[in-house]
C-alpha positions as CSV (number, residue, x, y, z in Angstrom):
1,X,42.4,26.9,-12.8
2,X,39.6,29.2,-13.1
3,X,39.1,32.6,-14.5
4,X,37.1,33.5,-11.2
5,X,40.1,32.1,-9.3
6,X,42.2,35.1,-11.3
7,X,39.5,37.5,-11.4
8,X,39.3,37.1,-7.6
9,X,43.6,37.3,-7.1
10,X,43.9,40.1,-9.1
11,X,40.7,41.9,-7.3
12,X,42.7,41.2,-3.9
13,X,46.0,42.5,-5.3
14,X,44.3,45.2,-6.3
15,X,43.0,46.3,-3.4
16,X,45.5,45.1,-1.0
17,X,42.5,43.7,1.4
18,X,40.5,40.9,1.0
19,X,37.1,42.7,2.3
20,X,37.5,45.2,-0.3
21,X,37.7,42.7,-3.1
22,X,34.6,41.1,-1.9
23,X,32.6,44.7,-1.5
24,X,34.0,45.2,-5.7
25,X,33.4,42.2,-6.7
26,X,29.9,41.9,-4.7
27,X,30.5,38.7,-3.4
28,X,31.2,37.3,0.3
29,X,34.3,37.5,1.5
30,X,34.9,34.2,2.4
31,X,34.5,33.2,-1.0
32,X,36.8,35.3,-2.4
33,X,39.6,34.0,0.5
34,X,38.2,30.3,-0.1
35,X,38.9,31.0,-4.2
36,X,42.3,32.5,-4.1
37,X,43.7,29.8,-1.5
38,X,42.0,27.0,-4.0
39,X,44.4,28.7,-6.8
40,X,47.2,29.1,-4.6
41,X,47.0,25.3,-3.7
42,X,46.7,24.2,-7.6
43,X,49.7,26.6,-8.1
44,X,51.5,25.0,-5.1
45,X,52.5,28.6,-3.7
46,X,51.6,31.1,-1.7
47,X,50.7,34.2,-3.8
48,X,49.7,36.5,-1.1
49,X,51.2,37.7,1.9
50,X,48.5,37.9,4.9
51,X,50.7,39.0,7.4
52,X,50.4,42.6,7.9
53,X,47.3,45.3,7.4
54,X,47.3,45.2,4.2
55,X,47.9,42.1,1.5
56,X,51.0,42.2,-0.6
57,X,52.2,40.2,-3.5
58,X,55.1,37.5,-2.6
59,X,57.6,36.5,-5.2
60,X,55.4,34.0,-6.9
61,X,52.4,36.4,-6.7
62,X,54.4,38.8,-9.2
63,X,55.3,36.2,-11.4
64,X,51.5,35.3,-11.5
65,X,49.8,38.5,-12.1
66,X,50.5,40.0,-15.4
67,X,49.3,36.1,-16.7
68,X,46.4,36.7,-14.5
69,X,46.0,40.0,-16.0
70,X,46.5,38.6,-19.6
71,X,44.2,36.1,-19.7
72,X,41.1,38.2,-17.9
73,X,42.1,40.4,-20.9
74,X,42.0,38.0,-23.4
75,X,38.6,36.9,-21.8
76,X,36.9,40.3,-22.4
77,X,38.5,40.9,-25.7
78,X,36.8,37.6,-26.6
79,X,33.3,39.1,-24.9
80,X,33.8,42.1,-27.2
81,X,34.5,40.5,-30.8
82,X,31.0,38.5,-30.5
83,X,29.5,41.5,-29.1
84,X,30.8,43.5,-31.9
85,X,29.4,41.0,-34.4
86,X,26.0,41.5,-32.9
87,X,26.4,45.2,-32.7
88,X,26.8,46.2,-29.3
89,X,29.0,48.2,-28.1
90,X,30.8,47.6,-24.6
91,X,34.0,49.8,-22.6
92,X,33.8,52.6,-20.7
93,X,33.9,56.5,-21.0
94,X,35.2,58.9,-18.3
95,X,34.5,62.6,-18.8
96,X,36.0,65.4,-16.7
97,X,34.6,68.8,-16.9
98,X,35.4,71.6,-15.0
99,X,33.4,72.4,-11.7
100,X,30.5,74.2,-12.1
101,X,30.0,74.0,-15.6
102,X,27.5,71.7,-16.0
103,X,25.2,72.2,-18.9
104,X,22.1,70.5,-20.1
105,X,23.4,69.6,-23.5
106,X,26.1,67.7,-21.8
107,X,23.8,65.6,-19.7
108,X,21.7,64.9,-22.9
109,X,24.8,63.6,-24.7
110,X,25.3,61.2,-22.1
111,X,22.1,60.0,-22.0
112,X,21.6,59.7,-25.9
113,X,25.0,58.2,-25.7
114,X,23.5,55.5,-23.1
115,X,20.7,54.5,-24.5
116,X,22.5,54.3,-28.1
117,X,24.7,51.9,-26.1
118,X,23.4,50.4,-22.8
119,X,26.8,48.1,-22.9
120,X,28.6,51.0,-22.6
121,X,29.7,52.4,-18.6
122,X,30.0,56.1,-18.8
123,X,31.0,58.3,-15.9
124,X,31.4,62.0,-15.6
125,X,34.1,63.7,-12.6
126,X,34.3,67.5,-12.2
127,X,37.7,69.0,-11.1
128,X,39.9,72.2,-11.6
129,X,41.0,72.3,-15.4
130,X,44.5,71.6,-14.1
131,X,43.4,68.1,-12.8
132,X,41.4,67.3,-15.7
133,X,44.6,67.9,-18.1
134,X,46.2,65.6,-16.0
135,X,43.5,63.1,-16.0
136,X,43.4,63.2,-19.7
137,X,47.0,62.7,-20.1
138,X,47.8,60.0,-17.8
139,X,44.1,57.8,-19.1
140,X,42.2,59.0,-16.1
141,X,39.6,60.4,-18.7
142,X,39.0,60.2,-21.9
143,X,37.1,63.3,-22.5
């Protein structure tokens, strides 16, 4: 089994369509079919159900994916303790602000914060404040 095999399943799951994985994960989508059928045969069951529109888990596809999940997880974590030691800093930040109110100190706070830390993926939404409460409380952003 290999972590592309997972990173690829749980891509598809994801997106319930096997074009859409490919288009995230930038890669063709016949590899990304070809990849999660070579997992499915090493697993000896079907994990996906092809049959309608959209892709859906079957029973062993459930039981599969929180593994898949775990060990993509443990993969990064394992990314991030080396990168640590070496000082670099990777994750992500997602600011909301409120529309309109965009400001030139915010934009150079990003872009200190950037170049302080290329490693790190920052992105920046506008919305109502009543979305971006929301957002904040269910993890959508973190700012």
């Amino acid at each position: 089994m290999e972590l592309r095999q997972l990173e690829y399943f749980v891509a598809v799951v994801e997106e319930a369509n096997f074009t859409r994985a490919a288009e995230r994960l930038h890669v063709a989508q016949p590899g990304v079919s070809a990849q999660v059928k070579r997992l499915e045969r090493e697993l000896g069951q079907e994990l996906l159900d092809r049959s309608g529109r959209t892709v859906r888990l079957t029973d062993a596809g459930r039981a599969v994916l929180p593994h898949a999940y775990a060990a993509l997880a443990s993969v990064q974590s394992t990314r991030d303790a080396v990168d640590a030691l070496n000082g670099l800093v990777r994750g992500s930040v997602s600011v909301g602000m409120v529309t309109a109110c965009a400001s030139a100190d915010l934009t150079d706070l990003l872009s200190r914060l950037h170049n302080k830390h290329p490693g790190l993926d920052i992105s920046l939404a506008e919305d109502d404040s009543r979305s971006l409460l929301a957002g904040v409380l269910d993890g959508t952003f973190d700012i």
